[in-house]
TORKOL-4160 file (C-alpha; in steps of 0.2 Angstrom, whole numbers, padded with zeros to 4 digits, m for minus):
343
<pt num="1" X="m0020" Y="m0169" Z="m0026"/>
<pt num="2" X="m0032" Y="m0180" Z="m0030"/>
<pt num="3" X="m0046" Y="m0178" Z="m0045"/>
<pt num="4" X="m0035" Y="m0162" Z="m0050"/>
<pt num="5" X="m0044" Y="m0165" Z="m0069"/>
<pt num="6" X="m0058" Y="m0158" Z="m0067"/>
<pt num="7" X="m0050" Y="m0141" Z="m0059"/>
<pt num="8" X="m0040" Y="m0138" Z="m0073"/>
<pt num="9" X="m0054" Y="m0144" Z="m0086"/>
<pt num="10" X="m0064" Y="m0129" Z="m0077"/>
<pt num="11" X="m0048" Y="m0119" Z="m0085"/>
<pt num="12" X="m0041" Y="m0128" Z="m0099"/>
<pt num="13" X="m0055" Y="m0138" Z="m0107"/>
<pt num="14" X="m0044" Y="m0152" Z="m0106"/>
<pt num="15" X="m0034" Y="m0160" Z="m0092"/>
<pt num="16" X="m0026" Y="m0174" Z="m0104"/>
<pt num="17" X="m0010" Y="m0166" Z="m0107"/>
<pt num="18" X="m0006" Y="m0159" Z="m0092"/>
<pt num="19" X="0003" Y="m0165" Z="m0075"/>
<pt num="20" X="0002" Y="m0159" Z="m0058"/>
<pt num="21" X="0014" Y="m0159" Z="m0043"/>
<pt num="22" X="0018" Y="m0149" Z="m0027"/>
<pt num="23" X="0024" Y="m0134" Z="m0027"/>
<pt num="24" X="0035" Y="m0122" Z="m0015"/>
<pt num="25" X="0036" Y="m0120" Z="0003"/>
<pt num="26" X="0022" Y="m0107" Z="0004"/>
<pt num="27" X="0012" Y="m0110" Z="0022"/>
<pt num="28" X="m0004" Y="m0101" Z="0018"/>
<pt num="29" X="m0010" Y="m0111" Z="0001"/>
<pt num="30" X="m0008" Y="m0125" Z="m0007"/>
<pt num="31" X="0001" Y="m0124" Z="m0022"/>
<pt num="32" X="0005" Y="m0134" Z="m0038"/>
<pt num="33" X="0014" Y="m0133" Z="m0053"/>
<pt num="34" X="0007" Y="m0137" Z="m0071"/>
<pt num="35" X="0017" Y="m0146" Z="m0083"/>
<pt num="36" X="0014" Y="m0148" Z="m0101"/>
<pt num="37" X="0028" Y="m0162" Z="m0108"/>
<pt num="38" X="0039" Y="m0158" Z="m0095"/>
<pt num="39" X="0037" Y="m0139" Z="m0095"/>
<pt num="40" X="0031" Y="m0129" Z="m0082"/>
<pt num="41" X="0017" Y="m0120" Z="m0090"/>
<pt num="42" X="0004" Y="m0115" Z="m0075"/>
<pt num="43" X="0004" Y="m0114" Z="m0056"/>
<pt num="44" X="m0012" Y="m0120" Z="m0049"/>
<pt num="45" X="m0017" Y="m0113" Z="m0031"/>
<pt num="46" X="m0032" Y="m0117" Z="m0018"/>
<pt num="47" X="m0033" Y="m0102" Z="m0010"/>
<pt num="48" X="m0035" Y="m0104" Z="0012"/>
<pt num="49" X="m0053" Y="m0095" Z="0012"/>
<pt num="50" X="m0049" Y="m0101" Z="0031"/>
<pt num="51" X="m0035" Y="m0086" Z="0031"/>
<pt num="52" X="m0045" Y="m0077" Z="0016"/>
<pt num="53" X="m0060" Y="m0071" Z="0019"/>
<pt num="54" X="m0067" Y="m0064" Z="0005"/>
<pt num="55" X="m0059" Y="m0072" Z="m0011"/>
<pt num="56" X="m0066" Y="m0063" Z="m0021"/>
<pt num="57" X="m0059" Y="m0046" Z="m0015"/>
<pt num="58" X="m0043" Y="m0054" Z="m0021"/>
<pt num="59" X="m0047" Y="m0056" Z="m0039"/>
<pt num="60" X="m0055" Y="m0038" Z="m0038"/>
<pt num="61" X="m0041" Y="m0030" Z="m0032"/>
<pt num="62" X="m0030" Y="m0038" Z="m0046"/>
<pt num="63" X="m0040" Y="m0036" Z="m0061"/>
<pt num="64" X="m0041" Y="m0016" Z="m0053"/>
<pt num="65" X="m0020" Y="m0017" Z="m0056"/>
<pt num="66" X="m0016" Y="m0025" Z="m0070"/>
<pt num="67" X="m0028" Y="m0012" Z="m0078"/>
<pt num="68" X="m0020" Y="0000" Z="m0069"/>
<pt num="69" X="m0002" Y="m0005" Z="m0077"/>
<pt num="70" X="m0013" Y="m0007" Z="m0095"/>
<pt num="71" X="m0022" Y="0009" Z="m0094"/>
<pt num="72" X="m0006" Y="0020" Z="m0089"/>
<pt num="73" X="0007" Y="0011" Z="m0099"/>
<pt num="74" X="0017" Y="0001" Z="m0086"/>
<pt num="75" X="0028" Y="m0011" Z="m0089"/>
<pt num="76" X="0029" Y="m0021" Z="m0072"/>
<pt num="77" X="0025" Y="m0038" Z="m0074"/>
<pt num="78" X="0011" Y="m0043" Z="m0064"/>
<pt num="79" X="0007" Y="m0060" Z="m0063"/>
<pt num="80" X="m0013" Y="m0063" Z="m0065"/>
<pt num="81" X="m0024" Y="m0077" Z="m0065"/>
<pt num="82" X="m0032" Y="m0083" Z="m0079"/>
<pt num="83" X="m0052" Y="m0085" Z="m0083"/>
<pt num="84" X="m0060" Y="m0099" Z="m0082"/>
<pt num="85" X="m0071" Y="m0104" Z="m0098"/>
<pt num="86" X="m0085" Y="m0098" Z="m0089"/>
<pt num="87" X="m0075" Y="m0079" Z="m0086"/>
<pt num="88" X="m0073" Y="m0083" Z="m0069"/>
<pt num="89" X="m0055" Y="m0077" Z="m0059"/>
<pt num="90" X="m0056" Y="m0093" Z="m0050"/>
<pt num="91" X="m0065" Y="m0109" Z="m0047"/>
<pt num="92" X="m0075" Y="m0117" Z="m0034"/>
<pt num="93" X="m0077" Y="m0135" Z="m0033"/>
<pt num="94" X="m0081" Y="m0144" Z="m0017"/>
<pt num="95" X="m0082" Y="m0128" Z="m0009"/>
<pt num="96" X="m0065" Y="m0124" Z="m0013"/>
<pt num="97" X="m0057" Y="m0110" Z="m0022"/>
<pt num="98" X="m0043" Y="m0114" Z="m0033"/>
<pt num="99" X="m0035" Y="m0102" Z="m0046"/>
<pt num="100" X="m0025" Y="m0103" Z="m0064"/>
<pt num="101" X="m0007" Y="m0094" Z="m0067"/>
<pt num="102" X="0003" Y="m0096" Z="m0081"/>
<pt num="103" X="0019" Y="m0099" Z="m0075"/>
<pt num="104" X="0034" Y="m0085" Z="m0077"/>
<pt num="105" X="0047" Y="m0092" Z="m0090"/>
<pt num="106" X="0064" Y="m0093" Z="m0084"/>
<pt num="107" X="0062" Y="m0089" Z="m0068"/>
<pt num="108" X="0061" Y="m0095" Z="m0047"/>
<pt num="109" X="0062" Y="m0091" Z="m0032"/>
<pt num="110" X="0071" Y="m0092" Z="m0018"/>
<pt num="111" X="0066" Y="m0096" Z="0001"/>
<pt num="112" X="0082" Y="m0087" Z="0011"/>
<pt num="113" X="0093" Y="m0072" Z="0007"/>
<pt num="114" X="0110" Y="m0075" Z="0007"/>
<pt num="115" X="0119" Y="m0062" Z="0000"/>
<pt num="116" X="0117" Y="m0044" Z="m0001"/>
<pt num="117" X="0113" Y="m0042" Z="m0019"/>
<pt num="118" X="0097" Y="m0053" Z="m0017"/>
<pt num="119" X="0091" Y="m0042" Z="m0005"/>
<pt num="120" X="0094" Y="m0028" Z="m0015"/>
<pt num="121" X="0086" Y="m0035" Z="m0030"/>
<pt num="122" X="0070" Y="m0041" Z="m0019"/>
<pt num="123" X="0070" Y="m0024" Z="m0012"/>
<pt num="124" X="0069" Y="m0016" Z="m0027"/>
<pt num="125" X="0056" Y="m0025" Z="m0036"/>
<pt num="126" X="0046" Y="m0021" Z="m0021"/>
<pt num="127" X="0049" Y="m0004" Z="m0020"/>
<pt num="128" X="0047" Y="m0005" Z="m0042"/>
<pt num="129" X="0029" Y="m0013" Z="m0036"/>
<pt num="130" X="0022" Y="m0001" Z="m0026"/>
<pt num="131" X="0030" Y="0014" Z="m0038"/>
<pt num="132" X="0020" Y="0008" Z="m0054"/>
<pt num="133" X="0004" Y="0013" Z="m0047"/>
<pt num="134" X="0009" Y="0032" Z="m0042"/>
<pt num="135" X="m0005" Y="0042" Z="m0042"/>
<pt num="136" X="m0020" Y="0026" Z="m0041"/>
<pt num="137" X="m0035" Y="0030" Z="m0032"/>
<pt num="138" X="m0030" Y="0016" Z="m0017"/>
<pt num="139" X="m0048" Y="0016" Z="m0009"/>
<pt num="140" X="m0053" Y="0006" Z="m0025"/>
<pt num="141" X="m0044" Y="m0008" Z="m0018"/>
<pt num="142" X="m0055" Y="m0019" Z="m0007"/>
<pt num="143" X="m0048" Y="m0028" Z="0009"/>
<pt num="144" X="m0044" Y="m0046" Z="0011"/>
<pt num="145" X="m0037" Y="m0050" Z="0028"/>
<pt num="146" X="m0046" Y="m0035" Z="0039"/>
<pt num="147" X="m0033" Y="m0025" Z="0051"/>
<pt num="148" X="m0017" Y="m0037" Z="0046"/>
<pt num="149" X="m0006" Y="m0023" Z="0049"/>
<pt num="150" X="m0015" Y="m0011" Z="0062"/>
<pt num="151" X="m0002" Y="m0010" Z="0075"/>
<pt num="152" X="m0015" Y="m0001" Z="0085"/>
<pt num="153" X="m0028" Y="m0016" Z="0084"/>
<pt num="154" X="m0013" Y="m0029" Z="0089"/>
<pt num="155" X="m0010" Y="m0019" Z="0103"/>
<pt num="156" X="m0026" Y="m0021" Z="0109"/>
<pt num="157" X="m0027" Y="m0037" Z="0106"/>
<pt num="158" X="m0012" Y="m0042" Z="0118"/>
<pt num="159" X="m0021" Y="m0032" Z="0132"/>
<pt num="160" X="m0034" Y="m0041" Z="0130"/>
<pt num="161" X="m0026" Y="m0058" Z="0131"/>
<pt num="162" X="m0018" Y="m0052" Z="0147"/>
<pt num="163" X="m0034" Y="m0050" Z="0154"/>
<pt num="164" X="m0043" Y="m0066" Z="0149"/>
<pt num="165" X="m0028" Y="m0078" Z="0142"/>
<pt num="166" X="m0020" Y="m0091" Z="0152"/>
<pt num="167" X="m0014" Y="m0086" Z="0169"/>
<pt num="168" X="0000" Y="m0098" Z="0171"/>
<pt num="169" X="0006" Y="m0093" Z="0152"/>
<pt num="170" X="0006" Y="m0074" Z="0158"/>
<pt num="171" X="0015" Y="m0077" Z="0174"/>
<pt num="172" X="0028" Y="m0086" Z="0162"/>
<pt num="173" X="0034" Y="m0074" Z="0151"/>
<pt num="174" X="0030" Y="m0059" Z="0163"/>
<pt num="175" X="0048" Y="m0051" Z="0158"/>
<pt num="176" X="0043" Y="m0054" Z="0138"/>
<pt num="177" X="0028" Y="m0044" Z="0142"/>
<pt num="178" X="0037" Y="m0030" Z="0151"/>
<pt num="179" X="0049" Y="m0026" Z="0137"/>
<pt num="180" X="0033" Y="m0027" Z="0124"/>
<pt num="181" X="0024" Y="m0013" Z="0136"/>
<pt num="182" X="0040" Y="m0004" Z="0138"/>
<pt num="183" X="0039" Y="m0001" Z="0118"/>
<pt num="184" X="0021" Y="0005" Z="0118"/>
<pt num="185" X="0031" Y="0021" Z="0111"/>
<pt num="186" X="0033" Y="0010" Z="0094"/>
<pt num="187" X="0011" Y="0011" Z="0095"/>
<pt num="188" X="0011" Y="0028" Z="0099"/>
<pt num="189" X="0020" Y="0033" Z="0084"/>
<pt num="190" X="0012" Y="0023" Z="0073"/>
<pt num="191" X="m0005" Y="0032" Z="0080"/>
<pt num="192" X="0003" Y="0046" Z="0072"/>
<pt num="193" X="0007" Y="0043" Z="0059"/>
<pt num="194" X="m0011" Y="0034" Z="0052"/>
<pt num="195" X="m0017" Y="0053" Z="0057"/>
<pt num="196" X="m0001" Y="0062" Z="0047"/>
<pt num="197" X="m0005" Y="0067" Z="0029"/>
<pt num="198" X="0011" Y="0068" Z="0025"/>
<pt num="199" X="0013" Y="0048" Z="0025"/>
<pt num="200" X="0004" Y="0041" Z="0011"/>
<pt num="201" X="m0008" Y="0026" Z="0011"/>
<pt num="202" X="m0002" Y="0018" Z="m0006"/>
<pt num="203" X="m0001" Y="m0001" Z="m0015"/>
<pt num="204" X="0005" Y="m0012" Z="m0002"/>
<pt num="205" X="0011" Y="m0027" Z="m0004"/>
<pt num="206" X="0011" Y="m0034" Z="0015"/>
<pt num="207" X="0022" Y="m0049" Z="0014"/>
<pt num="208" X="0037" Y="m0046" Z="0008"/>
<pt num="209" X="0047" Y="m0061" Z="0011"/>
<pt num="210" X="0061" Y="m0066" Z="m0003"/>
<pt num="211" X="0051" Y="m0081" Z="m0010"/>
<pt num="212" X="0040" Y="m0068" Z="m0016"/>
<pt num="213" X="0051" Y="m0060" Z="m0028"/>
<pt num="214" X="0053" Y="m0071" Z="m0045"/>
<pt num="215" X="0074" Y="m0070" Z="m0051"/>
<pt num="216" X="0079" Y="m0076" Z="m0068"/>
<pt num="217" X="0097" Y="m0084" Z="m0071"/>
<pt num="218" X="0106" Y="m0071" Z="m0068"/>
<pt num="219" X="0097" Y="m0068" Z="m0050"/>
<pt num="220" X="0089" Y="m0052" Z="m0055"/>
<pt num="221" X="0073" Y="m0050" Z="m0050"/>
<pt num="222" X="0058" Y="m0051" Z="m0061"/>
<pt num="223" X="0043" Y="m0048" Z="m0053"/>
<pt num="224" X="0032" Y="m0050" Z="m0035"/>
<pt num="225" X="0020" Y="m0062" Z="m0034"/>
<pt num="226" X="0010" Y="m0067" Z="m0023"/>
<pt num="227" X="m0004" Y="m0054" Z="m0022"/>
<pt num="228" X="m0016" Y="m0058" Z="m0007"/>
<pt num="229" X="m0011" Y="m0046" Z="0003"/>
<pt num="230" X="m0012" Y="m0031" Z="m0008"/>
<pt num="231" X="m0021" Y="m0017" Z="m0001"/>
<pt num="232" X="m0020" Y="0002" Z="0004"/>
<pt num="233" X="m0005" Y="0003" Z="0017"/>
<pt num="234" X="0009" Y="0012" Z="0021"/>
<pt num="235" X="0028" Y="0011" Z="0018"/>
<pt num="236" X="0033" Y="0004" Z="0034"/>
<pt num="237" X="0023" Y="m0013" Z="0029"/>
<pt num="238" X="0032" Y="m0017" Z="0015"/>
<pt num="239" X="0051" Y="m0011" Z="0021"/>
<pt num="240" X="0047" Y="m0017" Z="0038"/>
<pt num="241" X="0042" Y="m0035" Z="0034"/>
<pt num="242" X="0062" Y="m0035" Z="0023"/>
<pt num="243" X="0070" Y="m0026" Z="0037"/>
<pt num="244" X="0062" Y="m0042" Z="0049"/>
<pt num="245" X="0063" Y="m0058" Z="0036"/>
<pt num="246" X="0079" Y="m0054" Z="0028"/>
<pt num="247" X="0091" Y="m0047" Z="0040"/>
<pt num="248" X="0094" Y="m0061" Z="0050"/>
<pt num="249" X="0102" Y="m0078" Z="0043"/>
<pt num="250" X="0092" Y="m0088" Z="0056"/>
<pt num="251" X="0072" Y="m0086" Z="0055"/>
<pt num="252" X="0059" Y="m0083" Z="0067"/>
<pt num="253" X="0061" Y="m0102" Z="0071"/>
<pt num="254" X="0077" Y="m0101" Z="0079"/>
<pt num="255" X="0078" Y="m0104" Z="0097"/>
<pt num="256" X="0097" Y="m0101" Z="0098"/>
<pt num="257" X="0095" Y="m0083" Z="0102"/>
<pt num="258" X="0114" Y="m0081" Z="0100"/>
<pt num="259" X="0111" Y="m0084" Z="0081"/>
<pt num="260" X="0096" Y="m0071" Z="0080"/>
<pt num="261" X="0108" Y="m0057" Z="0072"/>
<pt num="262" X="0105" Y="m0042" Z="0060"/>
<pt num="263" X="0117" Y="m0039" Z="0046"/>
<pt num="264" X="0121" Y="m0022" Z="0042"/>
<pt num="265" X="0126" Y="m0028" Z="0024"/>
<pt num="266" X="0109" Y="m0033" Z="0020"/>
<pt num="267" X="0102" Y="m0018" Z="0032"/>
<pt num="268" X="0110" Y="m0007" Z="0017"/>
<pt num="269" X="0105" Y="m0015" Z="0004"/>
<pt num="270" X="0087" Y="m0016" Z="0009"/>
<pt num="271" X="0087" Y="0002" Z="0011"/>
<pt num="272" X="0097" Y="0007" Z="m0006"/>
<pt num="273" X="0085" Y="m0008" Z="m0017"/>
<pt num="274" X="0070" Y="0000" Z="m0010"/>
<pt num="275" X="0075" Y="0019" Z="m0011"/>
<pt num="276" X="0080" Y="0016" Z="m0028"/>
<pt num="277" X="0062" Y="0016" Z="m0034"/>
<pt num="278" X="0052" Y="0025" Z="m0020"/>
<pt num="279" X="0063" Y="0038" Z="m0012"/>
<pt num="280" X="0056" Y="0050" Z="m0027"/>
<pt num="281" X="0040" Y="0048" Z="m0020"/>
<pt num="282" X="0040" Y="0047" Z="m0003"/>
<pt num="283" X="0038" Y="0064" Z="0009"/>
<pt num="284" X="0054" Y="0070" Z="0021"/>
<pt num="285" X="0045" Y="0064" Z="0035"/>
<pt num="286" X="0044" Y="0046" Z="0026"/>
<pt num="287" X="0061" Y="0043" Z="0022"/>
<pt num="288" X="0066" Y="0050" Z="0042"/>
<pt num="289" X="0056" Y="0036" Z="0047"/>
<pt num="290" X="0064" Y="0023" Z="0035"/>
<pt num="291" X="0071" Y="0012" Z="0054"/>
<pt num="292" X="0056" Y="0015" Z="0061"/>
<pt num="293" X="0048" Y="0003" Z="0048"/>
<pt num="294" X="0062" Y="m0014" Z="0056"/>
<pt num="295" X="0055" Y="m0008" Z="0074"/>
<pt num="296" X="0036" Y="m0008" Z="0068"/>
<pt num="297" X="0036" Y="m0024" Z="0061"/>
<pt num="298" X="0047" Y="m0035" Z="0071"/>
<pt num="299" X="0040" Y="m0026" Z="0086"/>
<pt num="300" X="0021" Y="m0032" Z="0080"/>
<pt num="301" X="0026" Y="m0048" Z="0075"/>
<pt num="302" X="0034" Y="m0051" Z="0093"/>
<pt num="303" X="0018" Y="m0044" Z="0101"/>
<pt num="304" X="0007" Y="m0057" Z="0088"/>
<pt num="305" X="0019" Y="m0072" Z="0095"/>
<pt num="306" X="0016" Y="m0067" Z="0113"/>
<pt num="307" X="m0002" Y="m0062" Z="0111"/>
<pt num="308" X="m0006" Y="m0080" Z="0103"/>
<pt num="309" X="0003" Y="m0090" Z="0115"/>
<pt num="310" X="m0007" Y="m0082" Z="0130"/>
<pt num="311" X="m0022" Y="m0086" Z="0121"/>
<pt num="312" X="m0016" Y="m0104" Z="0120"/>
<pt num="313" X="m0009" Y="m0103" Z="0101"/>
<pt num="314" X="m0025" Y="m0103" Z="0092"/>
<pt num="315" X="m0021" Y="m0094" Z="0078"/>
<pt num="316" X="m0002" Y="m0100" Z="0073"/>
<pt num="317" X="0003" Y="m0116" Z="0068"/>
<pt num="318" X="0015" Y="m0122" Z="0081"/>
<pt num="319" X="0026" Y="m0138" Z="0083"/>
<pt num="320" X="0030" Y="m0140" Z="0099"/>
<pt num="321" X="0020" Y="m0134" Z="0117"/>
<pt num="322" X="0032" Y="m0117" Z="0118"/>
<pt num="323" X="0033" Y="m0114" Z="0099"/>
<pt num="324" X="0024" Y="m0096" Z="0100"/>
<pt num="325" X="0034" Y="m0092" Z="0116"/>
<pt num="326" X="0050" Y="m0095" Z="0107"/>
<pt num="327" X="0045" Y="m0086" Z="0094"/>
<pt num="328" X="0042" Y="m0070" Z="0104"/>
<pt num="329" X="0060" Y="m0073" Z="0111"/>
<pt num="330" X="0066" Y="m0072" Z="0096"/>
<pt num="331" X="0057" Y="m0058" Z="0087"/>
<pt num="332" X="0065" Y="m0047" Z="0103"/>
<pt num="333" X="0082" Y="m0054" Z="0100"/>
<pt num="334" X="0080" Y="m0048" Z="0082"/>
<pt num="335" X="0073" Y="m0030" Z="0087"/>
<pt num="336" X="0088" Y="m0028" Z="0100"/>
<pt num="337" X="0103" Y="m0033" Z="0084"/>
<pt num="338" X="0093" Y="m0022" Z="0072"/>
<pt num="339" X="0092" Y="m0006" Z="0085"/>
<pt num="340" X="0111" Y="m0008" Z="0085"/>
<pt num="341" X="0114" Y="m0008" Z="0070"/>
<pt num="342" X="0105" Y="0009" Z="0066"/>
<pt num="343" X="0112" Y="0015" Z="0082"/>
């Protein structure tokens, strides 16, 4: 990044002594880390204003945690900006917004899960996450991506596209389509249970892929980071997005369909990581549903593939003409392996 100084100056009062270099695979932001002689000491993020649209609901909803985990006595780490000299969470220059955070000592992350006992651990922490704020008052927390997991409003949004979208994209993957509306029951439930008070809206993560768990040397998990996409949700967000990102060696890039596979080892330690910490706080009906959460997520996130490439992908990022198309593929492949492994 070019002219970075005046960024951390905003924070730091002085930018002499640091350095600054890219920073993790994260798709979203860019990212950066800080170093102080050769020590990480910060990471520095511009946040995608593009992707989030109110900013500053983000830094409300984390000042409203960590004083949660202050004012109750909590001991989860919760990684949080720091203020700039102003007071500010964050900075804007050029219309940007960028961001302080110190830096967790001894730790990193990891981008794949390859054994069981990271999944576990990854699991766990989110479960731990979400269990430290029992009992928080969850309409305090302020939206930042509106309706990122209404199953309800996807769904309508791929009807829509089959309505307007392109014609000779919808007459291409006429079979993909049939199987999506052939699992409208995976809506239907879902409109049940937003109506169900017996599932609780709680502190929700929302994207819980692995390189959002922090491990230290002995690949034990710290802490989750990444905290965008906290707001009010339900279990089947958090367990749902392991169940899809975790399970299957190859990723949702994978066009060898053959290599889309769900692995019961990892199925179990999802489940056990994440029930360690929640399954004291979660209703009978909750923990009946605990599969339900892999169908839900993979599920949407097939129906968000399709639905974008109707609409000529103008939402994902794509690498080749059929990239969304292939996606979907792929998101079906992983939603048949994981209904057999829960069968």
């Amino acid at each position: 990044m070019e002219n970075w100084q005046p960024i951390i100056n905003s924070f730091l009062y002085s930018s002499a002594d640091y350095t600054l270099h890219p920073f993790g695979t994260g798709l979203i932001h860019k990212t950066f880390v800080v170093e102080k002689n050769k020590e990480k000491v910060f990471i520095l993020q511009q946040v995608n204003h593009r992707v989030f649209s109110w900013p500053e609901n983000i830094s409300h909803n984390i000042q409203l945690l960590s004083s949660w985990l202050k004012g109750n006595n909590v001991k989860t780490l919760l990684p949080a900006p720091i203020k700039t000299i102003n007071g500010n969470d964050y900075v804007i220059i050029d219309g940007e917004y960028f961001r302080l955070i110190p830096f967790v000592e001894n730790s990193h992350s990891i981008d794949t899960c390859s054994i069981p006992e990271e999944a576990f651990e990854a699991a766990n922490q989110f479960g731990n996450f979400t269990a430290s704020f029992d009992g928080m008052n969850v309409s305090n927390l302020k939206t930042t991506i509106k309706d990122f997991h209404n199953l309800t409003f996807r769904w309508n949004q791929f009807r829509e596209a089959l309505v307007v979208g392109n014609k000779d994209r919808i007459a291409r993957c006429k079979n993909e389509i049939h199987l999506l509306e052939d699992d409208y029951p995976i809506v239907a439930l879902f409109e049940k249970i937003v109506t169900n008070n017996s599932f609780s809206l709680r502190v929700t993560h929302h994207d819980t892929k692995i390189s959002n768990v922090l491990f230290n040397k002995e690949n034990k998990g710290i802490c989750v980071i990444d905290l965008d996409t906290v707001m009010p949700g339900y279990f089947i967000s958090d367990l749902g997005d392991m169940f899809r990102t975790y399970l299957s060696k190859a990723n949702e890039e994978e066009t060898d369909l053959q290599l889309v596979n769900a692995r019961k080892d990892f199925y179990k330690a999802i489940t056990e990581g994440y029930k360690e910490k929640m399954a004291d706080k979660m209703s009978i009906d909750e923990l009946n549903l605990l599969n339900y959460a892999g169908e839900f997520m993979i599920y949407m996130q097939a129906l968000r593939f399709l639905t974008d490439y109707i609409n000529d992908d103008c939402y994902y990022s794509i690498s080749y003409e059929d990239n969304n198309y292939q996606r979907t593929l792929n998101q079906l492949a992983l939603l048949k392996s994981f209904r057999s492994i829960i069968a």
